[in-house]
C-alpha positions in Angstrom: 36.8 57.3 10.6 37.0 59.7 13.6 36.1 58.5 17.2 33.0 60.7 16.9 31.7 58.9 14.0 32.5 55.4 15.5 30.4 56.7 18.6 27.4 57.6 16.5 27.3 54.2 14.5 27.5 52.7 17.9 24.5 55.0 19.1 22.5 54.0 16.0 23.0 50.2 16.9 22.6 50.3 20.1 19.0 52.3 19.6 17.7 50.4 16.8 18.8 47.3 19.1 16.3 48.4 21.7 13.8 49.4 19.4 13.9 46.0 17.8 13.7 44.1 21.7 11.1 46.6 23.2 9.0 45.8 20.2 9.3 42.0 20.1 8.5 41.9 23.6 5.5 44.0 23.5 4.1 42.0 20.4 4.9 39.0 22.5 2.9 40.2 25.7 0.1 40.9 22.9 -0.6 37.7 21.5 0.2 36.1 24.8 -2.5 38.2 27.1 -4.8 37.2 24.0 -5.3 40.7 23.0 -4.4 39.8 19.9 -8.1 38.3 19.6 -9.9 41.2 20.4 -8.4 43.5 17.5 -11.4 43.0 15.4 -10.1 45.5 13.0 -7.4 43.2 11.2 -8.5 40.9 8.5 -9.4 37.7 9.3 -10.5 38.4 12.9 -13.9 39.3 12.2 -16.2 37.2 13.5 -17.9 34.4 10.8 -21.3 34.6 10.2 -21.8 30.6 12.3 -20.3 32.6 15.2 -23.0 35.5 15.2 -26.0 33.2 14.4 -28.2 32.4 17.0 -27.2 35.4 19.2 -30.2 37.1 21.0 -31.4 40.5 19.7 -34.6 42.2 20.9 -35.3 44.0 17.4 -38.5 42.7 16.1 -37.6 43.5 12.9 -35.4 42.1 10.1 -32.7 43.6 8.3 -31.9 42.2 4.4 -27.9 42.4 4.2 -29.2 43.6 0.0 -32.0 45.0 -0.8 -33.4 47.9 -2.5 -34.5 50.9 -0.3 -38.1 51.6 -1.0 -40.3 53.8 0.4 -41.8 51.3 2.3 -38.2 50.1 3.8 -37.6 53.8 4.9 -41.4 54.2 6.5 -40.6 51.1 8.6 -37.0 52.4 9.6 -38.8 55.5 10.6 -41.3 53.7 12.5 -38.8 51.5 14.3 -36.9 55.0 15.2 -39.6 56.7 16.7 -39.9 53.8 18.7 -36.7 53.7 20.0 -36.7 57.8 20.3 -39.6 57.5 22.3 -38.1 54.6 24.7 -34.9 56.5 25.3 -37.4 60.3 26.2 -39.3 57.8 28.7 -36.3 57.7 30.7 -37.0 60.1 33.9 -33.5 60.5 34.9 -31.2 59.6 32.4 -28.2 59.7 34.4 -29.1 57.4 37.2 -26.5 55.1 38.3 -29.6 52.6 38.8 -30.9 53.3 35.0 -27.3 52.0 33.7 -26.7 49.3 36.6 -25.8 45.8 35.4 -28.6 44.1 36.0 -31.2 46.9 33.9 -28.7 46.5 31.4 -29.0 42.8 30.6 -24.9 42.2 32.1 -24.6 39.1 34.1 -22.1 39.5 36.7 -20.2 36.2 36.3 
C-alpha cells in the first residue's frame, strides 16, 4: 500500500474517532442537563394520562377523546370559537408589552 493510502485510512480513523467522541459527549451533556426529558416527541416520554389529570383549564366545555361529530358537536365548537374570536378582537392593542406581561398571562414568576 502506498504512503498516500496509509494517510487516508489514518484520516478516516482519525475522523470517525472524533465523530464517535463529539457525539458521545454531546448525548452525555443531553441526558445529564435533563434535556433528555423534555423531548416529548420520542415514545415513551409523553406524559401519562395520571400526570395531566387534575391540571387547570379554563374551557367550560368538555371534549370526548371518541365520539361521533354531529351537528350539534360542530354548532357548539362554533359557539365556543366565536367566543374565543370575539375575546382575542376585544384586545385594544394587541401588541402591548403589558397585554402579554407575566402576570396577565397567568405565569408565576418563581
Amino acid at each position: 500500500m502506498s504512503r498516500g493510502g496509509k494517510n487516508l485510512i489514518i484520516l478516516g480513523l482519525i475522523a470517525t474517532f472524533i465523530a464517535l467522541l463529539s457525539s458521545g459527549i454531546s448525548l452525555f451533556i443531553y441526558h445529564q442537563s435533563g434535556d433528555i426529558y423534555l423531548d416529548r416527541s420520542r415514545p415513551g416520554f409523553l406524559p401519562e394520562k395520571s400526570e395531566t389529570e387534575g391540571t387547570s383549564s379554563s374551557n367550560n366545555y368538555e371534549v370526548e377523546e371518541t365520539g361521533e361529530v354531529t351537528t350539534e358537536t360542530i354548532d357548539e365548537f362554533i359557539e365556543n370559537f366565536d367566543q374565543q374570536v370575539k375575546n382575542i378582537n376585544s384586545i385594544e392593542n394587541p401588541f402591548n408589552p403589558e397585554d402579554i406581561s407575566d402576570e396577565v398571562l397567568g405565569i408565576s414568576a418563581e
